[in-house]
C-alpha positions as CSV (number, residue, x, y, z in Angstrom):
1,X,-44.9,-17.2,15.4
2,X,-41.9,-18.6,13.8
3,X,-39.2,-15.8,13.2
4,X,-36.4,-16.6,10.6
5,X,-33.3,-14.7,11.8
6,X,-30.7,-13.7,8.9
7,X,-27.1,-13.2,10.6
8,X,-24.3,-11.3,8.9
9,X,-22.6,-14.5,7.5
10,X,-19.2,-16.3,7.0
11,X,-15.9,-14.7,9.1
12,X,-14.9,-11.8,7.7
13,X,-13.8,-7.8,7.6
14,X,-17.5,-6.2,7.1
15,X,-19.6,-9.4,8.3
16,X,-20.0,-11.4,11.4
17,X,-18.2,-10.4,14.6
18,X,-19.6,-6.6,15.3
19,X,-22.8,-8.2,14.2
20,X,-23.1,-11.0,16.8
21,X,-24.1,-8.6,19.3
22,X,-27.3,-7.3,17.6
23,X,-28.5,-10.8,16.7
24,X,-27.9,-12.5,20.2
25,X,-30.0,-10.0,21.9
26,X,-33.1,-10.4,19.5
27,X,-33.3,-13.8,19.5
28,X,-33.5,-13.0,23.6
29,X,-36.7,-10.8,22.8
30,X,-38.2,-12.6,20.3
31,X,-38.3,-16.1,22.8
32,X,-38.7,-13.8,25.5
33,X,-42.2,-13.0,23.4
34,X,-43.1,-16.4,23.6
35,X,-41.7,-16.7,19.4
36,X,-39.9,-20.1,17.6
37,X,-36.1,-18.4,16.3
38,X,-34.5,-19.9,13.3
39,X,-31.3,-18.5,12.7
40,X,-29.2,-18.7,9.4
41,X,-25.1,-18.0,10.3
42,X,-22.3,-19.8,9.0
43,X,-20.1,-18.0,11.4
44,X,-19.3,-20.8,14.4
45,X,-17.0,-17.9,16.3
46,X,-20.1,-16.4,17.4
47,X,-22.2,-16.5,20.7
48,X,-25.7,-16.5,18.7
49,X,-24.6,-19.5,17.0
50,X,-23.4,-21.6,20.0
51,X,-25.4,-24.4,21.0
52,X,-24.8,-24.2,24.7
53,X,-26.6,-20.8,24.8
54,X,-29.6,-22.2,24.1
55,X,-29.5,-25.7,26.2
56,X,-27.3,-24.2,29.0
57,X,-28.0,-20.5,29.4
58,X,-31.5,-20.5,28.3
59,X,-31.3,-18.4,25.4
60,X,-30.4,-18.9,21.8
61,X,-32.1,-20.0,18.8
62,X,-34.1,-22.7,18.8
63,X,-32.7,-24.2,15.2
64,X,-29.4,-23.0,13.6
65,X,-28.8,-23.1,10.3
66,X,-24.9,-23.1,9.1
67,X,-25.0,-22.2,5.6
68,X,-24.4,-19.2,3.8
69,X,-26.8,-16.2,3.8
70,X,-28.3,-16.3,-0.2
71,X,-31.0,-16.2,-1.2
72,X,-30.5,-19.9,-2.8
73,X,-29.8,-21.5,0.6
74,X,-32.5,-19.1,2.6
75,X,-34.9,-20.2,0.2
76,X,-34.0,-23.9,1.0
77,X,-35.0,-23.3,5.0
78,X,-37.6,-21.5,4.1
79,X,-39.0,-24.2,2.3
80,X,-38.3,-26.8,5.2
81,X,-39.3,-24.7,8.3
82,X,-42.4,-22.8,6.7
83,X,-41.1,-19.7,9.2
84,X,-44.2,-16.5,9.8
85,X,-41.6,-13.9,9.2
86,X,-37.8,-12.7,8.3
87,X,-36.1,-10.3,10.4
88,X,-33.6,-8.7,8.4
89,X,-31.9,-5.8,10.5
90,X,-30.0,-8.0,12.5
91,X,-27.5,-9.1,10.4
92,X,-25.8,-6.0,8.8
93,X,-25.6,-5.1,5.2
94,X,-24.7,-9.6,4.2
95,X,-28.5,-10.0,5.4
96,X,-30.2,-6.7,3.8
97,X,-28.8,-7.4,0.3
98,X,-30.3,-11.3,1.1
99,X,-33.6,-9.5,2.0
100,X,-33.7,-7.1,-1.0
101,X,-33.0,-10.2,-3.5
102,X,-35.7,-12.5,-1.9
103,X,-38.1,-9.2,-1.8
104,X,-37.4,-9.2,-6.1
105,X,-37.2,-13.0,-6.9
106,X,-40.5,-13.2,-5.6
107,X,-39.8,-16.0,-3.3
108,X,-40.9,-14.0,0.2
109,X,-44.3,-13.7,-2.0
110,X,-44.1,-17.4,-3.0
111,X,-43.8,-18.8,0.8
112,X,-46.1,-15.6,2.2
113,X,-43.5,-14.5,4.4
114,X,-43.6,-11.2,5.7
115,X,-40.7,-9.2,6.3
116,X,-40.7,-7.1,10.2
117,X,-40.1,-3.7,11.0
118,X,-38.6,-1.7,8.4
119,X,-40.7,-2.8,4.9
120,X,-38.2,-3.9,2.2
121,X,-39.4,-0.9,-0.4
122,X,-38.1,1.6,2.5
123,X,-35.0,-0.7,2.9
124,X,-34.2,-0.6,-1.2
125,X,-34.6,3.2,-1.0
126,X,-32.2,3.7,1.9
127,X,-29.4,0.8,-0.3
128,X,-30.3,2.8,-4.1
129,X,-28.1,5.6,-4.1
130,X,-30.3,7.3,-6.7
131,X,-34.2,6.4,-4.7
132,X,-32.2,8.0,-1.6
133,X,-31.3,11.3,-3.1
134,X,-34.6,11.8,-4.2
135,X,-36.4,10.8,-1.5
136,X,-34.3,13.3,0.8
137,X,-34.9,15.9,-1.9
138,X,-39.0,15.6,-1.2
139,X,-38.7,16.8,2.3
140,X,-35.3,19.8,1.4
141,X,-32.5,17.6,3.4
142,X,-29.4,18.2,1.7
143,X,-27.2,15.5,0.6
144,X,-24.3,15.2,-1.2
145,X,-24.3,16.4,-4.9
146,X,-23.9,13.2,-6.8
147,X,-24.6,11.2,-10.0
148,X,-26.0,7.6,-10.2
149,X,-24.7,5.3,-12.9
150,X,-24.9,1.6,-14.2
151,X,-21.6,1.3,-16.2
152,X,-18.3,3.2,-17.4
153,X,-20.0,5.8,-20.1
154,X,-22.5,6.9,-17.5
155,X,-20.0,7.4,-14.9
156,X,-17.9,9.3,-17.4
157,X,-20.6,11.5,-18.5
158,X,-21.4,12.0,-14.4
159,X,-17.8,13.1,-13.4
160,X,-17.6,15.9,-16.6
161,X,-20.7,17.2,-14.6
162,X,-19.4,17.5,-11.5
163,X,-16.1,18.0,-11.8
164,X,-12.6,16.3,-9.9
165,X,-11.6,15.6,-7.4
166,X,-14.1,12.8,-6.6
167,X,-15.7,10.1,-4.5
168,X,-16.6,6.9,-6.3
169,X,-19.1,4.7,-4.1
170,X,-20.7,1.2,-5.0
171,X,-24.1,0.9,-4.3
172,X,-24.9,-2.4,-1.6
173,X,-21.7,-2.0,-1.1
174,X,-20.1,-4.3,2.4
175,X,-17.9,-2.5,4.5
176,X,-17.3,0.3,2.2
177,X,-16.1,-2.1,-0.8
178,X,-15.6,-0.4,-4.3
179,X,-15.1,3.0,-2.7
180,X,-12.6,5.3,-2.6
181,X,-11.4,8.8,-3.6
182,X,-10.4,9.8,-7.2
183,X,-8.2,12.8,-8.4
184,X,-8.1,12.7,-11.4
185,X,-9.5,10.8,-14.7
186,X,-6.3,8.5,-15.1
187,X,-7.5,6.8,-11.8
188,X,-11.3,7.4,-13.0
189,X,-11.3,4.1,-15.1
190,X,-10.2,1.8,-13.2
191,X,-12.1,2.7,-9.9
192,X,-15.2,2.7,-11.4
193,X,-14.8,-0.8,-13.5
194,X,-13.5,-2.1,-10.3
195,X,-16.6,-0.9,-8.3
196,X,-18.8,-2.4,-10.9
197,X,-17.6,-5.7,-9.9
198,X,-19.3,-5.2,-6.4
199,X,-22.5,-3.2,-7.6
200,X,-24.3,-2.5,-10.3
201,X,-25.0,0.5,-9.6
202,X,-22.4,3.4,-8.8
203,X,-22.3,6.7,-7.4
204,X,-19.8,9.7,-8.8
205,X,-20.3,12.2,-5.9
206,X,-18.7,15.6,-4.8
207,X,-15.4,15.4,-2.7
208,X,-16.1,16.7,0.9
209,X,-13.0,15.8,2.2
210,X,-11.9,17.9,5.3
211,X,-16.0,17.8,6.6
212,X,-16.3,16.5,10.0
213,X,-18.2,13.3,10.0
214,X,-20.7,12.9,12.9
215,X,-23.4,9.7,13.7
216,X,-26.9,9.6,15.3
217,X,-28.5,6.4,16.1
218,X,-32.1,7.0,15.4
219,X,-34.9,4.8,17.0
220,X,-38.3,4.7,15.5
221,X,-41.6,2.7,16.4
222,X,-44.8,2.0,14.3
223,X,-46.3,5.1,16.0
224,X,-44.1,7.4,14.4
225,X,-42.6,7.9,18.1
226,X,-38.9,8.8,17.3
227,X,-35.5,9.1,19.3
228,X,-31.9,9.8,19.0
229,X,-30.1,7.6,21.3
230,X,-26.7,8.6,21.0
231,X,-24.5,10.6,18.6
232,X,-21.0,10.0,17.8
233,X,-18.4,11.8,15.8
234,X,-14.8,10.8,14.3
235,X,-11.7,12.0,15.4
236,X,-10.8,12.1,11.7
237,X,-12.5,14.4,9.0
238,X,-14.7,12.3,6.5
239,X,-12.7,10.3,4.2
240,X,-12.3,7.3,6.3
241,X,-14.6,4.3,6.9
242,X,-16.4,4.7,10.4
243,X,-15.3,1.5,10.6
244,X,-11.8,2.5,10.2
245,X,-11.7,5.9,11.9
246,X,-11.7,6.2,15.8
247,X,-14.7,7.7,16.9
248,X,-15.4,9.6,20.0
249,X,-19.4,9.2,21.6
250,X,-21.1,12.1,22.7
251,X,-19.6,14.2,19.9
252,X,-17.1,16.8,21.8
253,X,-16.5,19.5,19.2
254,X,-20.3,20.4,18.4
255,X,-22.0,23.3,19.7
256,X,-25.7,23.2,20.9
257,X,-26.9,24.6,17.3
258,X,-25.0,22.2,15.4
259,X,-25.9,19.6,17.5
260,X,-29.8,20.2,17.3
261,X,-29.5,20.7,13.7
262,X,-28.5,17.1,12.9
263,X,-30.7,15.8,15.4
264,X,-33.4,17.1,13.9
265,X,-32.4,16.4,10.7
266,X,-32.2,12.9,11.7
267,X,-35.7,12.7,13.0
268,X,-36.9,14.2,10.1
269,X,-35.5,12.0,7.8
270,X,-36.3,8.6,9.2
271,X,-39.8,9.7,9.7
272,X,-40.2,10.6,5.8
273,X,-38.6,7.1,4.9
274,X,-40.8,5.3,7.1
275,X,-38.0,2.8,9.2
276,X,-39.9,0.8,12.0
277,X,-36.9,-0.2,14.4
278,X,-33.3,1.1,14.7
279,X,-30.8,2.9,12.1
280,X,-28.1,5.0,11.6
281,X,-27.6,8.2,10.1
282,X,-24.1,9.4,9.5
283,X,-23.3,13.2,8.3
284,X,-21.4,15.3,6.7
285,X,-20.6,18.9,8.5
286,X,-19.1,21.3,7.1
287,X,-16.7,22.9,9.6
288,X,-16.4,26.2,8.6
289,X,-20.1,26.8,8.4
290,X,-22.3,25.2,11.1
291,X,-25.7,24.8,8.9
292,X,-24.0,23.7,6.1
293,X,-24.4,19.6,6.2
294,X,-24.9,16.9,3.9
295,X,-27.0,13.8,4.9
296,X,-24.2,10.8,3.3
297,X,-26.2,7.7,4.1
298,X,-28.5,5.4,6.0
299,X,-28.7,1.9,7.9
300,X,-32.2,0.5,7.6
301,X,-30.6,-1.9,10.3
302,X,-28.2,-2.8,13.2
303,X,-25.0,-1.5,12.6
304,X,-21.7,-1.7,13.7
305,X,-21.9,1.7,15.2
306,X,-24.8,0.5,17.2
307,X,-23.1,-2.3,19.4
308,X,-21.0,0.3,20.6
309,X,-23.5,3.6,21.0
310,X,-25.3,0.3,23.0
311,X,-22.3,-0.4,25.2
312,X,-21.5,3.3,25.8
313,X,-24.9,4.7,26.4
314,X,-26.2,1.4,28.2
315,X,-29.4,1.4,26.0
316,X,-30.1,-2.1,24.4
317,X,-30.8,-0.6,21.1
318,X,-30.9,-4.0,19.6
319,X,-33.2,-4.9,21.8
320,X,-35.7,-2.1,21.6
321,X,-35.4,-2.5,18.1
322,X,-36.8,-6.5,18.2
323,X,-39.8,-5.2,20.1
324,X,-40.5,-2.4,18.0
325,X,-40.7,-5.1,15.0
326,X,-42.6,-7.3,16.9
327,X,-45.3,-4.5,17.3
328,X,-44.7,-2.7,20.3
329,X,-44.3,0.7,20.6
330,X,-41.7,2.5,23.1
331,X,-43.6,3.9,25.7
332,X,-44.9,0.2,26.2
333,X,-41.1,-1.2,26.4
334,X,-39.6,-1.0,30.1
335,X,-36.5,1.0,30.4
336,X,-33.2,-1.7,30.7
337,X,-31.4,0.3,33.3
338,X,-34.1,2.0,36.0
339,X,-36.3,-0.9,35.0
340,X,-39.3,1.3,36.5
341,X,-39.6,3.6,33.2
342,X,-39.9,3.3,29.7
343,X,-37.3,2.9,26.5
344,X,-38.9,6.1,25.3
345,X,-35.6,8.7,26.4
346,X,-32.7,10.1,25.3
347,X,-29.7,8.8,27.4
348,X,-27.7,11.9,28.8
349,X,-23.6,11.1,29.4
350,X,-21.9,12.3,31.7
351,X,-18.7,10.0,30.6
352,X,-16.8,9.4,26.9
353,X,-16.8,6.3,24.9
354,X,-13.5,6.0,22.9
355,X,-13.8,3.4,19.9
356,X,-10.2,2.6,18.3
357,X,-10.0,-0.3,15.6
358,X,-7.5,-2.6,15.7
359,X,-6.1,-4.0,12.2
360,X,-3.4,-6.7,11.6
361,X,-2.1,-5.8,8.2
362,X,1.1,-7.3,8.8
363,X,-0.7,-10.9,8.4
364,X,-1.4,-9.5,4.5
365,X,1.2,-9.9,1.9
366,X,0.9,-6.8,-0.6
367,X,-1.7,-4.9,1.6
368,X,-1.9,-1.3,1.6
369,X,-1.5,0.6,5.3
370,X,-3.0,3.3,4.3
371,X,-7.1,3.5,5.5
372,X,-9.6,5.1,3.5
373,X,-13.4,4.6,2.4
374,X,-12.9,1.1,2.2
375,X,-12.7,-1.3,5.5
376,X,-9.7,-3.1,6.7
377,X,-10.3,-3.2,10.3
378,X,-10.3,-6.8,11.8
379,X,-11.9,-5.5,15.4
380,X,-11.9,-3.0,17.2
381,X,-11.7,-1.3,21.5
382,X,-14.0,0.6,23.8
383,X,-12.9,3.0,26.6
384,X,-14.8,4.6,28.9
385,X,-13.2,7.9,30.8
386,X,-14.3,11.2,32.5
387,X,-12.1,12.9,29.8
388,X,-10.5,12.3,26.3
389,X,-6.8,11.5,27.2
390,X,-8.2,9.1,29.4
391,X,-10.4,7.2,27.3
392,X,-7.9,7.2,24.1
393,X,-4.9,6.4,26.4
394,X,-6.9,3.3,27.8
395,X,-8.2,2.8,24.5
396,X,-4.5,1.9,22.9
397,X,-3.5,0.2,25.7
398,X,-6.7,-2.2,24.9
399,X,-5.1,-2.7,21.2
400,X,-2.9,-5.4,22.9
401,X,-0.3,-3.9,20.3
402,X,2.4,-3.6,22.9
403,X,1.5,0.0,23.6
404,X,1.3,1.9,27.1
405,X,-0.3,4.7,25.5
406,X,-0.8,7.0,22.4
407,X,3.4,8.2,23.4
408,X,4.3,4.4,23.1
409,X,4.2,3.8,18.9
410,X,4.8,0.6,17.4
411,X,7.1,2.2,15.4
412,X,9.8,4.6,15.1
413,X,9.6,8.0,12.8
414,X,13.1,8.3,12.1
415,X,13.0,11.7,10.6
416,X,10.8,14.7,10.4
417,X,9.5,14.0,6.3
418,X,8.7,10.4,7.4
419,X,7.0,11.6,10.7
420,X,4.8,13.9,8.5
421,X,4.0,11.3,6.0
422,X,2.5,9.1,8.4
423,X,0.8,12.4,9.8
424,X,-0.9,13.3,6.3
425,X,-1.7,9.5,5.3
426,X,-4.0,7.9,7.1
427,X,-3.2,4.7,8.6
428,X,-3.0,3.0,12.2
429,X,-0.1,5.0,12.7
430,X,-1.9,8.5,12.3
431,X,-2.5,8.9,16.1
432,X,1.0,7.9,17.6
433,X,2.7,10.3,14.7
434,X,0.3,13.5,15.6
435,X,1.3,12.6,19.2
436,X,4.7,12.4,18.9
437,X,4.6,15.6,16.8
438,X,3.6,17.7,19.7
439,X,5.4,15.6,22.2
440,X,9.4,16.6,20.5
441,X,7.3,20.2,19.1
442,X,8.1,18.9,15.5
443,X,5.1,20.4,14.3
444,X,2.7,22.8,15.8
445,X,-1.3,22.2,16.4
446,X,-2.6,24.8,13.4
447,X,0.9,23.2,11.3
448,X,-1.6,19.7,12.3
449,X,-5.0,20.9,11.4
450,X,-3.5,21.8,8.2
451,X,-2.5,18.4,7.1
452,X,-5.2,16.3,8.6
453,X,-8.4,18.4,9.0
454,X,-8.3,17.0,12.3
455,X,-10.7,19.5,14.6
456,X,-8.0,21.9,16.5
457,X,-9.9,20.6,19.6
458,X,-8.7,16.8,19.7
459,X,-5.4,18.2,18.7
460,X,-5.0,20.3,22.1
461,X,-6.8,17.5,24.3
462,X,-3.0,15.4,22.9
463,X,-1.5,18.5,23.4
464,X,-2.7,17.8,27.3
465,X,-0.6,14.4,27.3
466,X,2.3,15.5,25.4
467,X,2.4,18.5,28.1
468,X,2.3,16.4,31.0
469,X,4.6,14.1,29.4
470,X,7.3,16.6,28.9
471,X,6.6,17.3,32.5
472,X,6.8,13.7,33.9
473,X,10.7,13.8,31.7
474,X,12.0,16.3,34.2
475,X,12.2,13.6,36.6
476,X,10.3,15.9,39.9
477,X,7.4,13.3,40.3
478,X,5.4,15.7,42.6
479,X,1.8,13.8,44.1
480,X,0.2,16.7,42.3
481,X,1.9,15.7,39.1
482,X,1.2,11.9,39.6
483,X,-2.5,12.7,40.2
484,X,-2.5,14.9,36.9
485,X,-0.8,12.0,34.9
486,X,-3.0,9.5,36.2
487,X,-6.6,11.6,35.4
488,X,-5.0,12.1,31.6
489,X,-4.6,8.1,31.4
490,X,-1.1,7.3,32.0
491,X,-0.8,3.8,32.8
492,X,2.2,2.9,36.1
493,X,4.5,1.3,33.7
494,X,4.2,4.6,31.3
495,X,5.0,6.7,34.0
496,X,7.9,5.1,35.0
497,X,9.2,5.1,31.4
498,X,9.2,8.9,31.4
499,X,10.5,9.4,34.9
500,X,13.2,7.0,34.3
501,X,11.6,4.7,38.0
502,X,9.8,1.4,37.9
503,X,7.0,0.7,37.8
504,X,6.5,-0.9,41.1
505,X,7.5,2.3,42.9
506,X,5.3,4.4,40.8
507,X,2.5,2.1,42.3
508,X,4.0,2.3,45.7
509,X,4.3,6.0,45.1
510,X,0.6,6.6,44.2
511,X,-1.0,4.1,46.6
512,X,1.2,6.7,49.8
513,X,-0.6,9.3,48.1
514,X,-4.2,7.7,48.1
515,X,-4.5,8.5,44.2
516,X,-6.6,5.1,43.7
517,X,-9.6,5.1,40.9
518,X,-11.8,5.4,43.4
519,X,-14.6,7.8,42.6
520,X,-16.8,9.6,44.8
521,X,-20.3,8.3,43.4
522,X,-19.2,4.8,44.2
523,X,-17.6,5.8,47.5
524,X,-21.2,7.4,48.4
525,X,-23.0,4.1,47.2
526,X,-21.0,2.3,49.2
527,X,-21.2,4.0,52.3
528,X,-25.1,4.3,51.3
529,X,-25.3,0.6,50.9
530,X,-22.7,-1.1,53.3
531,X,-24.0,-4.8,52.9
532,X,-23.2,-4.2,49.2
533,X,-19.4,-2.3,49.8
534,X,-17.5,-5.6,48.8
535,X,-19.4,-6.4,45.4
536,X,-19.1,-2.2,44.3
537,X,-15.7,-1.8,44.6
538,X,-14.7,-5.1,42.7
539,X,-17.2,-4.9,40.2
540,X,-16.4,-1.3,39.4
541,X,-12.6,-1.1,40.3
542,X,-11.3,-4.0,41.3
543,X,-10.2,-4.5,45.5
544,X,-10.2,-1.4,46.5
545,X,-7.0,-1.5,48.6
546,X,-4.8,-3.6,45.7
547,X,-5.6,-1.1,42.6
């Protein structure tokens, strides 16, 4: 069979980079399943679309196309390579919107190509704002209370219904485009003619600002088998992009009932809407009322969110997903990491994930700092960590932004009104102004909560640095202390910043102590498997007697 493999198109915020993960790894399955890959990217800064992985490493797509993902030039390979089938989830929202527009030109018709996995009426219910609503309303799954319309008089009409403050989405919409909130009806006009730009279709939709926003990457094969692989939630309330907000995988603040609620919910709702592959579900929780929830969209594809629940968890959901399209089910796919059972589980954690993204507005002239619904995020970082600190002190150091940790800022808050602006504003300064709050006790935990909506418990896990770094300013660097420091994610050079030392005898100073990351699962392995001691301890930690 010939596959034709949409990718997420040209270089830029919304498209191509977080995408290239997702479409390397199917075109591995599909040629692993003995199928021809055609691949349309224009995107040259990608791995899928490098020649050498093919020739050299022995995996890639057999034929790369680089021209823009239309539906004019699509049409134009389709024509010359006669592909079997499109695979459309692999390329983020650029190649669903192509698939959509093919779907009602006529032209997959036309050529009798078929469309895998997820069929395109399920995908145009999942993209409509209005199909979606109702389609959730057939099977009671609450979602927010909103208002479809197709130009300024029907959005007007919409917001005297339901009232301001409110949220103005674009339907289709990349990366969040046309979105944002509204407060009033001065603002009204303008948002909603810009958003018509982008869409024709927009949604005027309640305000649940303040809610907690939580993810669940849902897996689904043709026999109605159905998993949730991972679950995610954002360290700030919904308001912000996922893509703009640093999210925290498994979700920390969630009890048991809360968290079975929206996994069953998410079961629930992929089965009624009939997605064959992977997608993402993303929430809205209220958090002063733990049934109260509101279902705010979902990917009939790869997402962003999936490369990393993929990297965290260590299931190839990408993966899964090409076999699931290709027609197998999960019980029949072997399991990636024990290689002995099947792809049909839940992964447990017994570790954090830590996304931050990293933006560069200082290379824009006239750009905004402040984040919101709408992406500006040009990457982003992964930590791993046995605890929060950890993972989001790692996490910053990662940014390559000149920072040590989240008591390092970029920038200096020369006074308590600016330092609470950049508290109550969202922006990439948000999480080295809350720190610095509780680090000089400018402002107290519940005075946070109160201007962010940030959940009380991230707030007392920076407490836990701040604490240890008021601690580490009294200059008695005890081996206790150092330990404490070093488990809550303080980098050497940190340390010796707050102890006023350097950071060569902070090393020297931990190494006399044996506080090395050395933990005990891989000493066990090692002294399990001794022919294998070398490769374990540089793989995992680096030399074991040089950390």
């Amino acid at each position: 069979m010939k596959i034709l493999l949409l990718g997420s198109g040209a270089l830029k915020i919304g498209e191509a980079g977080e995408f290239d993960y997702s479409g390397s790894q199917a075109i591995k399955v599909f040629q692993r399943n003995g199928h021809e890959v055609i691949l349309i990217n224009p995107n040259i800064a990608t791995i899928q679309t490098d020649p050498a992985s093919f020739h050299e490493k022995g995996f890639g797509a057999n034929k790369v196309y680089f021209l823009p993902v239309t539906p004019l030039f699509v049409e134009k390979v389709i024509q010359q390579e006669k592909p079997d089938a499109l695979a459309l989830s692999f390329g983020g929202q650029t190649a669903l919107n192509c698939g959509l527009k093919l779907k009602e030109s006529g032209i997959l018709k036309k050529y009798k190509v078929r469309v895998l996995g997820t069929p395109v009426d399920v995908i145009q219910a999942t993209e409509d704002r209005e199909i979606f609503k109702q389609k959730l309303k057939e099977i009671s799954i609450l979602t927010p209370r909103s208002i479809s319309a197709y130009s300024l008089s029907e959005a007007k009409r919409a917001a005297k219904k339901i009232g301001f403050p409110l949220i103005i989405r674009a339907g289709f919409a990349l990366g969040g485009q046309g979105s944002g909130f509204c407060e009033n009806e001065k603002k009204f006009e303008q948002m909603v003619s810009e958003a018509l730009v982008f869409s024709p279709q927009v949604l005027v939709e309640e305000d649940l600002r303040g809610w907690k926003e939580i993810e669940y990457e849902v897996v689904r094969d043709s026999a109605d088998n159905a998993i949730t692989v991972v679950n995610m939630e954002n360290f700030d309330p919904l308001g912000i992009h996922t893509g703009e907000s640093i999210v925290i995988s498994p979700s920390m603040t969630l009890a048991n009932t809360e968290y079975q609620l929206l996994r069953t919910v998410s079961i629930k709702t992929i089965r009624h809407l009939g997605i064959v592959g992977e997608c993402n579900i993303q929430f809205a929780l209220n958090p002063d009322d733990d049934h109260d929830y509101r279902v705010i969209e979902v990917n009939a594809r790869l997402s962003r969110s999936s490369a990393l629940a993929s990297k965290a968890s260590g299931y190839p959901l990408a993966a899964v997903a090409a076999d699931i399209i290709l027609g197998k089910t999960m019980p029949e796919i072997p399991n990636a990491i024990t290689k002995v059972t099947t792809s049909f589980f839940e992964p447990a954690l017994d570790y954090l994930a830590v996304k931050i993204p990293r933006w560069d507005l200082q290379k824009f002239r006239k750009v905004s700092q402040t984040i919101s619904t709408e992406m500006k995020s040009v990457g982003e970082v992964m930590a791993l960590g046995r605890n929060f600190p950890e993972c989001v002190q790692k996490a910053v150091r990662m940014l390559n932004i000149g920072s040590e940790g989240v008591l390092d800022s970029p920038a200096k808050f020369r006074n308590k009104k600016e330092l609470q602006k950049n508290i109550e504003i969202p922006s990439p300064l948000r999480i080295f102004a809350v720190s610095y709050a509780l680090w000089k006790k400018k402002f107290s935990i519940e005075q946070i909560y109160q201007m962010t909506k940030i959940d009380r418990w991230f707030l007392q896990q920076l407490k836990r640095i701040t604490d240890c770094a008021q601690d580490l300013e009294k200059k008695k660097l005890t081996p206790v202390l150092l330990e404490q420091a070093k488990v809550l994610g303080f980098s050497d050079p940190e340390i010796a910043r707050l102890t006023g030392k350097t950071s060569k005898t902070i090393r020297q100073q931990r190494k006399k102590a044996q506080i090395i990351p050395v933990t005990k699962q891989i000493d066990t392995l090692a002294a399990e498997f001794p022919a294998q001691t070398n490769y374990l301890y540089t793989t995992y930690l680096g030399k074991k007697n040089d950390i």
